[in-house]
Phi, psi and omega in degrees: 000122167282174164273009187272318159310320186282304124018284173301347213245333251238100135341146153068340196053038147353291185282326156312345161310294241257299158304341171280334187273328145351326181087018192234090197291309161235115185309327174307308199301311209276330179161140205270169180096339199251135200267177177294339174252347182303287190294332183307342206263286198293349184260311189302292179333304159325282192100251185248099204261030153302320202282023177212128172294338188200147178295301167356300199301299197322327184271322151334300185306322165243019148080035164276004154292098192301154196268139149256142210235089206225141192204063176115266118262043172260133171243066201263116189265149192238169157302164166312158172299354216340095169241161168090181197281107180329285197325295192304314153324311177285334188263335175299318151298321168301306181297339161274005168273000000 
């Protein structure tokens, strides 16, 4: 199931709840490409996005990076790290898909 099946199915219009107490009158507005549960998933997981310096950090912070591996003359780039919050991670992948 994707989130766009979540999304469509959402009773009560919930999730349009969820983004106002959030402070996210629109999701067009918060970044492009990324759906509503997506950001619902991802503004929290943020917090306070003084505290990362750069977007870069951001991808660093859910381990949206790659792991390396260096030893000598060996140089290996690896899959990502995944550190850091599954969910937010996940939903940030999906919106790039």
């Amino acid at each position: 199931m994707s989130w766009a099946h979540v999304i469509d199915t959402d009773p009560g219009g919930r999730l349009q709840s969820g983004l106002l107490e959030l402070g996210l009158h629109s999701v067009k507005g918060f970044m492009p490409g990324v759906s509503s549960l997506s950001a619902l998933t991802f503004k929290p997981a943020i917090d306070d996005h003084a505290r990362f310096s750069s977007s870069k950090a951001v991808g660093v912070h859910f381990g949206l990076t790659p792991k390396k591996y260096q030893s000598g003359e060996t140089d290996v780039t690896g899959a990502i790290s995944k550190v850091g919050d599954v969910m937010a991670r996940g939903a940030l992948y999906e919106a790039a898909q």
